[in-house]
C-alpha positions as CSV (number, residue, x, y, z in Angstrom):
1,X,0.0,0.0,0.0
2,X,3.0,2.4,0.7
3,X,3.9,2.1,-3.1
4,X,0.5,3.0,-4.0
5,X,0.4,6.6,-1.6
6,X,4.3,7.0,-1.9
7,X,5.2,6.3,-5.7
8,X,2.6,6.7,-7.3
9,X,0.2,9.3,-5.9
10,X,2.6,12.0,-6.4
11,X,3.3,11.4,-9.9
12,X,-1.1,11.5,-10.5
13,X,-1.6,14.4,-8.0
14,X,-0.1,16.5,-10.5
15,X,-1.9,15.6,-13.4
16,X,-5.0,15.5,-11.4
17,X,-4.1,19.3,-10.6
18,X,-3.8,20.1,-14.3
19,X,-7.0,18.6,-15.0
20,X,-8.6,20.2,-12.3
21,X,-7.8,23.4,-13.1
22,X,-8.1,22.8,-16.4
23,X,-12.0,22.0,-16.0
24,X,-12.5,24.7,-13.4
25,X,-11.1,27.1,-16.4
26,X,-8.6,28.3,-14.2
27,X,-6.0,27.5,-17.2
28,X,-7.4,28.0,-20.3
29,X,-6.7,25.8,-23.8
30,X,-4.4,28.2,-25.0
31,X,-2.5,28.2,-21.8
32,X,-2.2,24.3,-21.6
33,X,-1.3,24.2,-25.4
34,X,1.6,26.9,-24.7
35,X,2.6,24.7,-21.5
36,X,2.7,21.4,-23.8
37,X,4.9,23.2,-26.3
38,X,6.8,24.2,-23.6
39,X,7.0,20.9,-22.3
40,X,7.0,18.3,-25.8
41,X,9.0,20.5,-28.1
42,X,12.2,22.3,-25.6
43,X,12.1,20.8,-22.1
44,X,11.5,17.5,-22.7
45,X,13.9,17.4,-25.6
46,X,16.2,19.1,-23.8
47,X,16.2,16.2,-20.7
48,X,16.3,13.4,-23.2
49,X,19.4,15.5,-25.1
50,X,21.3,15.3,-21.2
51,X,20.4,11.9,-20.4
52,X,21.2,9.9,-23.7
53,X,24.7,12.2,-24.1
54,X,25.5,10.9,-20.2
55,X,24.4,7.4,-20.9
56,X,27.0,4.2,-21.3
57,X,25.7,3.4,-24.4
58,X,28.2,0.5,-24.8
59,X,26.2,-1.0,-21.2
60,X,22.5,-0.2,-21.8
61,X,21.8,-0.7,-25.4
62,X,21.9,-4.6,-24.8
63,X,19.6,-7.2,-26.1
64,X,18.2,-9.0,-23.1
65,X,16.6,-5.2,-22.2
66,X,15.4,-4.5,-25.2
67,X,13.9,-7.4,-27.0
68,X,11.4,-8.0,-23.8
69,X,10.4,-4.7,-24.5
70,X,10.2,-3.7,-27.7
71,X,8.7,-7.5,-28.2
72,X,5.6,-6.9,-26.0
73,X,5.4,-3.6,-28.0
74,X,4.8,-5.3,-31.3
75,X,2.7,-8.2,-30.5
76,X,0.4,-5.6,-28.4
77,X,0.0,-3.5,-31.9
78,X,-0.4,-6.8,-33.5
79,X,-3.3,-8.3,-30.5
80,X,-5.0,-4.7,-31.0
81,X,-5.0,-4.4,-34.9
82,X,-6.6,-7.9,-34.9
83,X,-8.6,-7.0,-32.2
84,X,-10.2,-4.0,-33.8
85,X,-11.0,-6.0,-36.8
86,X,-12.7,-9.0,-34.8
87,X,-14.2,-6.7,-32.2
88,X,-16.1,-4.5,-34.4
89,X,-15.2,-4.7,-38.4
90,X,-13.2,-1.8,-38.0
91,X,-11.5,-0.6,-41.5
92,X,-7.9,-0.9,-42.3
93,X,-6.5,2.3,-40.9
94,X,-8.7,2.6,-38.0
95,X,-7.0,-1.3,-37.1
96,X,-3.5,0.6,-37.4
97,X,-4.1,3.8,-35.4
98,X,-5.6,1.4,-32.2
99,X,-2.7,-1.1,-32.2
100,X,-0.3,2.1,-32.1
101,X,-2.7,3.2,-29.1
102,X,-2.0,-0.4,-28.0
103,X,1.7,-0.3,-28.0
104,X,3.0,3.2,-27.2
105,X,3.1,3.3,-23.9
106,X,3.9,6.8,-21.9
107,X,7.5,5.5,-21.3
108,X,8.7,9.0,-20.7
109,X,6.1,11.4,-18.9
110,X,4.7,8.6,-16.2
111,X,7.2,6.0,-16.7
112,X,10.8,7.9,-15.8
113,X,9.1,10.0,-12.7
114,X,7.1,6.5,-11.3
115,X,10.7,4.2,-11.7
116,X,12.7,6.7,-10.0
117,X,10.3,7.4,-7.3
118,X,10.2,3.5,-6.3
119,X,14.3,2.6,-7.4
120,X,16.1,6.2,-7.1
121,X,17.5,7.9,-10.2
122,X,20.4,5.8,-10.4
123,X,17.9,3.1,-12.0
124,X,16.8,5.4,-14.7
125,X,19.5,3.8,-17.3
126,X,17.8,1.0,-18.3
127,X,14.5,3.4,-18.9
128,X,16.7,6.0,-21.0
129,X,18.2,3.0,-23.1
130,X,14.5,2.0,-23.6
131,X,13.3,5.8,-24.6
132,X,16.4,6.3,-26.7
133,X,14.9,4.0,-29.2
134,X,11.2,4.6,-28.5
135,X,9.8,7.3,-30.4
136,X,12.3,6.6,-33.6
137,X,11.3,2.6,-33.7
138,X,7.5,2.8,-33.0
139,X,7.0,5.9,-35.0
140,X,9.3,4.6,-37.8
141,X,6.9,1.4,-38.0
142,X,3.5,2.9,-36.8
143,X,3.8,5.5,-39.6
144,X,5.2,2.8,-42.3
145,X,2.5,0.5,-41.2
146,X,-0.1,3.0,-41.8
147,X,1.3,4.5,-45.0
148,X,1.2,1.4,-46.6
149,X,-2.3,0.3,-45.7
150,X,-3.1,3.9,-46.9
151,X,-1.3,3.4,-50.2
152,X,-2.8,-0.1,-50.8
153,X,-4.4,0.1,-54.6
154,X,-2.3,3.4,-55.3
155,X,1.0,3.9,-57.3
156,X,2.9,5.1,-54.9
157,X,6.8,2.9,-54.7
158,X,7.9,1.4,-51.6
159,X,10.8,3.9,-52.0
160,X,8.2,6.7,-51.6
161,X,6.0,5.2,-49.2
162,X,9.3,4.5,-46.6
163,X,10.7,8.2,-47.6
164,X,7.4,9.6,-46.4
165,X,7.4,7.6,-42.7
166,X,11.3,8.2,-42.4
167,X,11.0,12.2,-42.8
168,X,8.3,12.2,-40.5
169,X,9.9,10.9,-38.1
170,X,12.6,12.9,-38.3
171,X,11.3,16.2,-37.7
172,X,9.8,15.3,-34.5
173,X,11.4,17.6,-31.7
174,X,11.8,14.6,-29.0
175,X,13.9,12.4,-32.3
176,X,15.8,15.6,-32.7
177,X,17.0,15.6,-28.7
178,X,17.8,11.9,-28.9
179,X,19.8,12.1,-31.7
180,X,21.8,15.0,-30.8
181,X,22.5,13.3,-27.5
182,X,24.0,10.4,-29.3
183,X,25.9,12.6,-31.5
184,X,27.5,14.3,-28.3
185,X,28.2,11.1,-26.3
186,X,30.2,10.1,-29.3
187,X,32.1,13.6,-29.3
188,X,32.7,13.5,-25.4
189,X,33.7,9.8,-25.5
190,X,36.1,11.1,-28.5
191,X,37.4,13.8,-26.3
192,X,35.3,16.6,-26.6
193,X,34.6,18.6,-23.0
194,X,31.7,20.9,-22.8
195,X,31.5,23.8,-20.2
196,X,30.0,23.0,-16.7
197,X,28.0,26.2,-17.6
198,X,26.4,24.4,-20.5
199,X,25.4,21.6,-18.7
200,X,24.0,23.7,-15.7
201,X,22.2,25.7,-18.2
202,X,20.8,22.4,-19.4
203,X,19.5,20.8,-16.5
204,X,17.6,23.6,-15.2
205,X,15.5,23.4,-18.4
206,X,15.7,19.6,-17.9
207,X,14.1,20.1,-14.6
208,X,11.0,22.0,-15.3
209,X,10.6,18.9,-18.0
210,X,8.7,16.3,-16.7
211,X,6.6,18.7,-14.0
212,X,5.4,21.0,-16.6
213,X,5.0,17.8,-18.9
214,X,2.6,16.0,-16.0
215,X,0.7,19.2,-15.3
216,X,-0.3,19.9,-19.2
217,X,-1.0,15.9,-19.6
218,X,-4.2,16.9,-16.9
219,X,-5.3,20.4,-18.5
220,X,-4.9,18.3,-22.3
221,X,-7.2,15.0,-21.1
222,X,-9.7,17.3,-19.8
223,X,-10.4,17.2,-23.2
224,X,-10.6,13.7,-23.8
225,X,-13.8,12.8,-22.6
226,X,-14.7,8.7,-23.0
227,X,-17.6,8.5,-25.8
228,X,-18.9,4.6,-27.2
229,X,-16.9,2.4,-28.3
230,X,-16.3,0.6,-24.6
231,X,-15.7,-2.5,-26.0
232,X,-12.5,-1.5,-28.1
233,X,-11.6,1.1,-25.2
234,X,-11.7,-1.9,-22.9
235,X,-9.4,-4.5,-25.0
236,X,-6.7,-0.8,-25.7
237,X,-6.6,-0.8,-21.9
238,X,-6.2,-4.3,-21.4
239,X,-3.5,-4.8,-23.9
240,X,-1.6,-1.5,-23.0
241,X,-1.5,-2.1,-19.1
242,X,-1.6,-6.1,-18.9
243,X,-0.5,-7.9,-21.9
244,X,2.4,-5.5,-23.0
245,X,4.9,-6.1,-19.4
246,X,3.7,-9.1,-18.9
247,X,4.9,-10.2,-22.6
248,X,7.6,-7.9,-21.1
249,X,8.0,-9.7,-18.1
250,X,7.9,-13.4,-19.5
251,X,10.4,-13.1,-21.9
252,X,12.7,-11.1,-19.9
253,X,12.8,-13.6,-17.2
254,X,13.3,-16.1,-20.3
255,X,16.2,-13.9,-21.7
256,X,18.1,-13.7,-18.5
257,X,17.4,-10.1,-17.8
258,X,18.8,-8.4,-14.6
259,X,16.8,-7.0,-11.7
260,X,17.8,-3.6,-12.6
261,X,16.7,-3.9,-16.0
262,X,13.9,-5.6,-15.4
263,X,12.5,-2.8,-13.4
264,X,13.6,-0.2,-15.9
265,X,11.7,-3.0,-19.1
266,X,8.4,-3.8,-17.0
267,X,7.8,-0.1,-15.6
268,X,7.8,1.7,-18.9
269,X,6.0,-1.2,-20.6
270,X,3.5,-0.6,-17.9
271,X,2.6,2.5,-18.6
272,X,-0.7,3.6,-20.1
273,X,-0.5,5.3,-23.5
274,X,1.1,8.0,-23.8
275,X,-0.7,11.7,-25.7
276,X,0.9,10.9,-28.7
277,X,-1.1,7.7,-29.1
278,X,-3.4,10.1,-29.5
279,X,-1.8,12.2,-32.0
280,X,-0.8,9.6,-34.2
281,X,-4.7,8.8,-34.8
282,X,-5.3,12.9,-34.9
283,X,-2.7,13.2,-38.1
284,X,-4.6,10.2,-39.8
285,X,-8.5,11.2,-38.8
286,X,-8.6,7.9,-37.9
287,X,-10.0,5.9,-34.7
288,X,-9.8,9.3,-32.8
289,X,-12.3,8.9,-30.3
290,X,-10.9,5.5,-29.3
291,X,-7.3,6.5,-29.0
292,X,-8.3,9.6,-26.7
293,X,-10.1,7.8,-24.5
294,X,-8.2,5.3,-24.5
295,X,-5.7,7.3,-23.2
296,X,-8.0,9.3,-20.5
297,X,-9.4,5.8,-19.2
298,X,-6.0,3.9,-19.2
299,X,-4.0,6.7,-17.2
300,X,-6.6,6.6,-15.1
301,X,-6.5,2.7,-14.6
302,X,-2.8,2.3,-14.5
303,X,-2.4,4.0,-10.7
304,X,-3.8,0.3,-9.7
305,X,-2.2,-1.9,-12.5
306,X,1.1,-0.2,-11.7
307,X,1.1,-0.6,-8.1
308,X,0.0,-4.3,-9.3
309,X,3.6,-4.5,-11.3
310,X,5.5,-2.7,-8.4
311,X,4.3,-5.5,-6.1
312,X,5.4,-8.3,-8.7
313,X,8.7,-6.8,-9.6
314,X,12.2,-7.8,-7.5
């Protein structure tokens, strides 16, 4: 029960404060849209540019971390796409757009705060490793998935069609941090030394990331209110918060995988989906209303299915 009040409270009090105040209309849309651009396009960034340019990258990009993850990803994209199908007919597209909402997990905004509230921050490596390769990998097949159900008929080459998912990737703000923090772990590990000013100037932006991130999260589900569809809203929530870690957790403990990382593997798959499950469906006009509720209801959900992994966990 401590974990419950102690770890994970905290972390839900302040979104609950940003969606309280965000329905009061104490903080209006436009403010929670400036907070989020705050927050998604320079803070966040910014935290994920510091924490992949200090990672060992040589020690935490390592198979038996992330194959259990990026494994229970897939086959929960995979369960939800056929899902949507069985479940209600859905067409093509709308299949894609609800298996994303199935396997993007919030592995940054819930998942780094929750894992270092119940290990310490010296258990966050494992989690950046993971979030390192989030966003390009799930993006980079989400997108290709979709563009080629999209393009299904049309004359468009598979040149084009992978051109298309690749550039959109790319010019996502959070890709952009990741990849210049690999590009300056390389340079340091080559010999390059960067001002302590630099890096003090960084983490004070890094800082106000994942607080101003949690605090918009509230005032932008506010929005999201759960309409129909239960039955598809039901098996998202169920896939994102159960069968995701424990696909996670079962192959893992099959792989060999250290208590440390298992933490770091279980934890993020744990998490319910992240806002840009909901985005992806938004830039498609696709399965919209699932994937936002899907996302209210499931971050809702997971402050008992994550004290539920806590308790499993080493």
């Amino acid at each position: 029960m401590s974990a419950l009040f102690n770890i994970i409270l905290p972390v839900f009090l302040i979104i609950g404060f940003g969606y309280l105040v965000a329905w009061r209309g104490w903080f209006k849309d436009n403010a929670v849209d400036g907070l989020m651009s705050f927050a998604q396009n320079f803070a966040v960034p910014t935290l994920l540019f510091a924490s992949i340019a200090r990672l060992d990258l040589g020690t935490e990009f390592r198979a038996q971390l992330l194959i259990p993850f990026y494994a229970g990803a897939i086959l929960s994209f995979l369960a939800g796409s056929a899902g949507a199908k069985l479940l209600s007919n859905r067409p093509a597209e709308d299949c894609v757009a609800i298996g994303f909402v199935c396997m993007f997990s919030n592995s940054l905004l819930l998942g780094v705060p929750i894992t270092e509230r119940a290990y310490g921050a010296g258990a966050l490596d494992g989690n950046w490793a993971i979030i390192a390769l989030h966003s390009p990998l799930l993006y980079t097949f989400g997108i290709t998935v979709m563009e080629f159900t999209r393009a299904r008929g049309s004359d468009l080459s598979v040149g084009r069609v992978a051109m298309r998912a690749m550039t959109g990737v790319l010019r996502t703000s959070l890709v952009i941090g990741i990849l210049l923090g690999v590009v300056t772990n390389l340079l340091m590990h080559a010999g390059l030394v960067l001002p302590s000013g630099f890096w003090d100037a960084v983490d004070m932006i890094g800082r106000a990331a994942l607080p101003a991130a949690l605090f918009g999260l509230g005032g932008v589900l506010h929005r999201y209110r759960p309409e129909g569809d239960m039955a598809t809203i039901t098996m998202c929530c169920g896939f994102a918060l159960i069968l995701h870690p424990a696909i996670t957790y079962g192959s893992g403990m099959l792989l060999g995988l250290d208590r440390d990382g298992m933490r770091s593997a279980v934890m993020t798959a744990s998490m319910a989906p992240g806002i840009n499950a909901y985005l992806f469906a938004n830039v498609y006009g696709t399965a919209k209303r699932v994937a936002a509720s899907t996302v209210l209801i499931a971050t809702g959900i997971s402050t008992l299915t994550i004290w539920m992994w806590l308790t499993i966990l080493p």
